[in-house]
C-alpha positions in Angstrom: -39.4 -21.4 -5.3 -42.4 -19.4 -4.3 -44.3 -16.3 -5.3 -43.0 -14.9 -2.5 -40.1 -16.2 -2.6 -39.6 -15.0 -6.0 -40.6 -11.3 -5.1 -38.1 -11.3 -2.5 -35.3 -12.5 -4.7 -36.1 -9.8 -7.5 -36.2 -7.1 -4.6 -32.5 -8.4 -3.8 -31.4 -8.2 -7.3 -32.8 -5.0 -8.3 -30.8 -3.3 -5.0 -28.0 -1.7 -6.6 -26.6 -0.6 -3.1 -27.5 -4.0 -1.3 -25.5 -5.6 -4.4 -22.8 -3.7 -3.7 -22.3 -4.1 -0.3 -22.8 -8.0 -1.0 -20.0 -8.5 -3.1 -17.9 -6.3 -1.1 -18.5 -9.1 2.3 -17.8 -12.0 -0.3 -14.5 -10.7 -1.0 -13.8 -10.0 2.5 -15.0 -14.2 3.4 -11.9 -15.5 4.9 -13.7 -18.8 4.1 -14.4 -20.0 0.2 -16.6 -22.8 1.5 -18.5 -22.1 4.9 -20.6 -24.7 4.2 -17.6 -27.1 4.5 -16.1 -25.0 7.7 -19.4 -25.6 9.4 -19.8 -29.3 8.7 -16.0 -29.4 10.4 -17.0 -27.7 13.4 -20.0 -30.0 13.8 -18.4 -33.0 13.9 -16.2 -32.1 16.6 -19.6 -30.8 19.0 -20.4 -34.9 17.5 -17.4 -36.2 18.7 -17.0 -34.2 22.3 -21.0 -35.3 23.3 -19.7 -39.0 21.6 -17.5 -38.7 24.9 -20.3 -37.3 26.8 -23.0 -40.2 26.1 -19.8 -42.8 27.2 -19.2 -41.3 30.2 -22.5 -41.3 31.2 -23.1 -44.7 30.3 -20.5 -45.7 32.6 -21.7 -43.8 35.2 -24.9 -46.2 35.0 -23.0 -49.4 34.7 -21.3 -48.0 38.2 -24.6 -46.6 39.4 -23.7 -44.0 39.6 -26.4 -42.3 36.9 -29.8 -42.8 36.1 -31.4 -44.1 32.4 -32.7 -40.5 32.3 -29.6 -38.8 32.8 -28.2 -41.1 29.8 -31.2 -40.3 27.4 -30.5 -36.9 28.2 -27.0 -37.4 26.3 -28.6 -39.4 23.6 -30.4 -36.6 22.9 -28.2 -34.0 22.7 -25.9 -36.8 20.8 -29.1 -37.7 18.4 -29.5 -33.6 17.7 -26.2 -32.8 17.0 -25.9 -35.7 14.5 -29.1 -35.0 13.1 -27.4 -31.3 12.3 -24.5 -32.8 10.8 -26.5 -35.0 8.9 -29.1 -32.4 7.4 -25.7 -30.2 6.0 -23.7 -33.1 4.5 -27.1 -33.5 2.3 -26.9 -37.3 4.5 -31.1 -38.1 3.9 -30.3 -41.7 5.4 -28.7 -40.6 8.0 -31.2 -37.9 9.1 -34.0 -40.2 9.1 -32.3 -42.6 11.7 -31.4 -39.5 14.0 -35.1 -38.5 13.7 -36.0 -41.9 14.2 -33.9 -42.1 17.2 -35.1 -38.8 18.6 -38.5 -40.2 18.5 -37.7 -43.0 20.2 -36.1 -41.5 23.2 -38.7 -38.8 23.5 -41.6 -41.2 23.5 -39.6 -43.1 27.1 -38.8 -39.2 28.4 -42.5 -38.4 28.3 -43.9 -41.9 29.4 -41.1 -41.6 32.5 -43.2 -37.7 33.1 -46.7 -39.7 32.8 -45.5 -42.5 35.1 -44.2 -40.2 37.8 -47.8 -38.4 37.2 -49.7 -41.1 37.9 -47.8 -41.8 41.2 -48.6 -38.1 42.3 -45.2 -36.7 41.6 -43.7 -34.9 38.8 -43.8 -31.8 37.3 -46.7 -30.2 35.2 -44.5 -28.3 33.0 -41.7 -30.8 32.3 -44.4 -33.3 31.3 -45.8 -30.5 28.8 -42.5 -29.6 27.8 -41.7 -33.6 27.1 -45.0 -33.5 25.0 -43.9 -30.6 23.0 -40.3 -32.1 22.4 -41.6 -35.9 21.5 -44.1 -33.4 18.2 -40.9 -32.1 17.4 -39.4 -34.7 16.5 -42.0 -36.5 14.9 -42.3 -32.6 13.1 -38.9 -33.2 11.8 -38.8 -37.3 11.0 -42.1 -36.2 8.6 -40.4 -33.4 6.7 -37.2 -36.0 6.2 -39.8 -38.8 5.2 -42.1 -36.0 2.7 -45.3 -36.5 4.5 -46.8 -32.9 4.1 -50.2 -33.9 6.1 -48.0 -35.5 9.3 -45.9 -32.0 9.0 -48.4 -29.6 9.3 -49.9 -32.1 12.4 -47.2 -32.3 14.0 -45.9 -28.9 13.9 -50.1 -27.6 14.8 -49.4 -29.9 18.2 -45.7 -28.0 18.6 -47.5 -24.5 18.7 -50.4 -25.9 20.4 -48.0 -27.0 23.9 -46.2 -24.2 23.5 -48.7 -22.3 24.1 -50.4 -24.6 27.1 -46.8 -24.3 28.8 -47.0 -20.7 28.0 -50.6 -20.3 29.9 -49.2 -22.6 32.6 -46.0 -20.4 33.2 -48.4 -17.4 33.5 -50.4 -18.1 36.0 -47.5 -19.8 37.6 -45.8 -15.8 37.3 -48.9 -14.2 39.2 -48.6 -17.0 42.4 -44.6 -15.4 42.4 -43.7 -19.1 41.4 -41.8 -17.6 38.1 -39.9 -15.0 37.3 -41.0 -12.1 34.5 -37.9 -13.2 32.1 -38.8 -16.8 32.2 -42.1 -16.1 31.2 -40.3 -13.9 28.5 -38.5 -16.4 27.3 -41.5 -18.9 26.8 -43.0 -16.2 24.9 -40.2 -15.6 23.0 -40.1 -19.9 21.9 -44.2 -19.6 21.6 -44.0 -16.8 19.0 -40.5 -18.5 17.1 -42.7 -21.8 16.8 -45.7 -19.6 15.6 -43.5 -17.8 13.1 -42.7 -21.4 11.7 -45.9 -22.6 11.4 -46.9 -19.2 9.3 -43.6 -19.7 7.2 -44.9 -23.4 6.2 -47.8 -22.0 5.3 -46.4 -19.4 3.5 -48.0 -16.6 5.8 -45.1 -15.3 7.5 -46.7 -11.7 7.9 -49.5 -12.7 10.0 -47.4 -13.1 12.9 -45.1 -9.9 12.4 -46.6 -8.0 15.1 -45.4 -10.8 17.6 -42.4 -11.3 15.8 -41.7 -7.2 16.8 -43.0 -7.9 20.4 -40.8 -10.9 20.5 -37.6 -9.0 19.8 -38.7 -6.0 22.2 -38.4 -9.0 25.2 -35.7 -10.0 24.0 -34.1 -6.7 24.0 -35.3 -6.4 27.4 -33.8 -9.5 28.8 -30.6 -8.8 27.7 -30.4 -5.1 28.7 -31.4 -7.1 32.1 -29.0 -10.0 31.8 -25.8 -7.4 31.1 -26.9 -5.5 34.4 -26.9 -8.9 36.7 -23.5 -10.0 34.8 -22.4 -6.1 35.9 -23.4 -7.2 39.1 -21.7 -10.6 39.4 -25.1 -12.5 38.8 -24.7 -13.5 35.6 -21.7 -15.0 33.3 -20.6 -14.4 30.0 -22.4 -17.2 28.6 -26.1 -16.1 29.9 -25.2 -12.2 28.1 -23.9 -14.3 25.0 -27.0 -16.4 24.5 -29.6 -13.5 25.5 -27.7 -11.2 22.9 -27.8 -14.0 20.0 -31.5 -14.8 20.7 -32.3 -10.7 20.3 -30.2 -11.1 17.3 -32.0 -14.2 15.8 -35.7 -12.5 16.5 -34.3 -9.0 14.7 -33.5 -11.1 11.7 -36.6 -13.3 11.8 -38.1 -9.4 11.5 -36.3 -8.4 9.0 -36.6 -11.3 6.7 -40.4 -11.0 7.2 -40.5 -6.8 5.9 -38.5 -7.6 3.3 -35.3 -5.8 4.5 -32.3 -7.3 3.0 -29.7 -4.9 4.0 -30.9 -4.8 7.8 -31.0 -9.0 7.4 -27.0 -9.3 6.5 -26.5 -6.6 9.4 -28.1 -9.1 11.9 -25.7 -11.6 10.6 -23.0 -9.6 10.6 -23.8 -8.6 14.6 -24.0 -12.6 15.2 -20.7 -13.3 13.5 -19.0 -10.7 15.7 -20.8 -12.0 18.3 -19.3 -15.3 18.1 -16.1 -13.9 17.4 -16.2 -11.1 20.3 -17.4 -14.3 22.8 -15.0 -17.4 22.5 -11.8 -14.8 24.0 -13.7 -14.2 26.7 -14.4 -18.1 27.9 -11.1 -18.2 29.6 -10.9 -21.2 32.1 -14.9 -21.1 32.1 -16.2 -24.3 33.8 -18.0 -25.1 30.7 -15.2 -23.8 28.7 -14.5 -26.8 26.3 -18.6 -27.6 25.2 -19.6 -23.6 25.8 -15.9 -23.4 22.9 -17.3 -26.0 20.8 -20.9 -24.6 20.2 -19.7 -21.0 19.8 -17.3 -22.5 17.0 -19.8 -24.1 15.7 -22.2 -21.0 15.6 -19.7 -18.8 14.2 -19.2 -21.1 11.4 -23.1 -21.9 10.7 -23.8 -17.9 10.4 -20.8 -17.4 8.2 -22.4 -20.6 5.9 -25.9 -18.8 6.5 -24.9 -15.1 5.2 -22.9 -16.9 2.4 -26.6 -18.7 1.5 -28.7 -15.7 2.2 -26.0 -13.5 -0.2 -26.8 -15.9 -3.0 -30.5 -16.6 -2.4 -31.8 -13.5 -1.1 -34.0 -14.9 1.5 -33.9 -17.2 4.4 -33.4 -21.0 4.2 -36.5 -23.1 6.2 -33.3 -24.4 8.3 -32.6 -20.7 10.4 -36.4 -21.0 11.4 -36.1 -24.4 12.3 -32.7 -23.9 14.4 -34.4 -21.2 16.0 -36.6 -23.6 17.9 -36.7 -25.7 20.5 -37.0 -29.2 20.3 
């Protein structure tokens, strides 16, 4: 554990009224093993995009799809096994994902720099394919323990982030993109900054965009429950602007050192969760939008139950919290 770490932990320990007010949402767990709950919850997102990646590979067989409509399932397929993987403590089995992942970034970007090179394509999905293919090589080093191809890696993450970042602005002042979507690019610029500082153990050097990050975030919600007030917007785009506010406020609190305002954030994302999946209804996403709110509801409940214990932040909320 770190210095820091270890600071952090003591400042948990010596809150009497933190302590307190721990043991009193332990007892109230309806759960004695989120961890478990979670990795339940998981495997049926596994299954359901196991369904997916068939269907779509018989779609191709008939034609009817293209190869990079089927990666696109792989993917999510590859990511959500990856996440089952990492919580059953699985190394093996994370490595192949990562493996995988690699490999089906490396033909999504070479598809972007083919299309390039005949004079179509898009700028931004070819840096966006960039940024995605470091990610994964970012994750298959930290599975493998290569420290120096980590920090590389994760350096090249920020790096695109930010050239998709300068790209999207200047695409805003031609009127080709909207203020939230530039938000929102800031918002994953400044997450992926934030983990960079937390491998280096320098977390606080990016507080101040951390607290600007949260302030967009507030402001695209606010925004987002005025269009779904005016019929432009459903109850999944409020749901998934209010968890990402969420998610930066606790980023911010884990960073000052604020323990009780960390297990309020994760109390406002459980109820979140719980608030959401009664109002999917007969949603046109309903059964995947279902799936991945369970699955949320149950990672936050095995989260607070980790942060009650620990009394920090596990590397695996930060990396969640990007975009890969």
């Amino acid at each position: 554990m770190s210095i820091s770490r270890s600071i952090r932990r003591l400042k948990w320990i010596g809150s009497v009224v933190v302590a307190v007010s721990c043991l009193s949402a332990l007892a109230e767990e309806p759960e004695t093993e989120p961890n478990a709950v979670y990795v339940a919850k998981m495997q049926a997102v596994v299954d359901f995009l196991e369904t997916e990646l068939k269907t779509a590979t018989d779609l191709l067989e008939r034609q009817s799809s293209s190869k990079a409509e089927v990666d696109l399932a792989r993917v999510d397929l590859a990511k959500a096994r990856h996440n089952l993987a990492f919580a059953e403590n699985n190394q093996a089995e994370v490595v192949r994902q990562c493996l995988l992942l690699v490999e089906i970034r490396s033909r999504q970007l070479q598809r972007h720099e083919k299309m390039a090179a005949l004079g179509f394509g898009s700028k931004l999905k070819q840096i966006k394919a960039m940024r995605q293919l470091a990610g994964s090589r970012y994750l298959l080093g930290r599975v493998q323990g290569n420290p120096a191809d980590v920090l590389d890696q994760l350096e090249r993450v920020v790096q695109l982030h930010n050239e998709e970042l300068s790209y999207l602005t200047r695409q805003q002042k031609e009127g080709a993109v909207s203020t939230m979507e530039l938000n929102r690019a800031r918002h994953r610029t400044t997450v992926a900054e934030h983990h960079l500082a937390h491998s280096k153990e320098d977390s606080p050097s990016v507080l101040p965009q951390l607290r600007q990050s949260a302030v967009l975030c507030q402001q695209e919600f606010d925004q987002i429950k005025r269009l779904r007030h005016l019929g432009y917007a459903d109850v999944l785009d409020e749901y998934n602007a209010h968890r990402h506010l969420l998610h930066a406020k606790l980023l911010v609190a884990d960073i000052e050192n604020e323990p009780t305002a960390m297990q309020q954030q994760f109390d406002e994302l459980i109820r979140l969760h719980e608030q959401t999946l009664p109002k999917l209804g007969s949603y046109r996403k309903g059964k995947l939008a279902r799936l991945f709110i369970e699955q949320e509801l149950a990672r936050d409940h095995a989260r607070k139950a980790q942060f009650l214990q620990d009394g920090y932040l596990a590397d695996e909320l930060c990396i969640a919290a990007m975009d890969f």
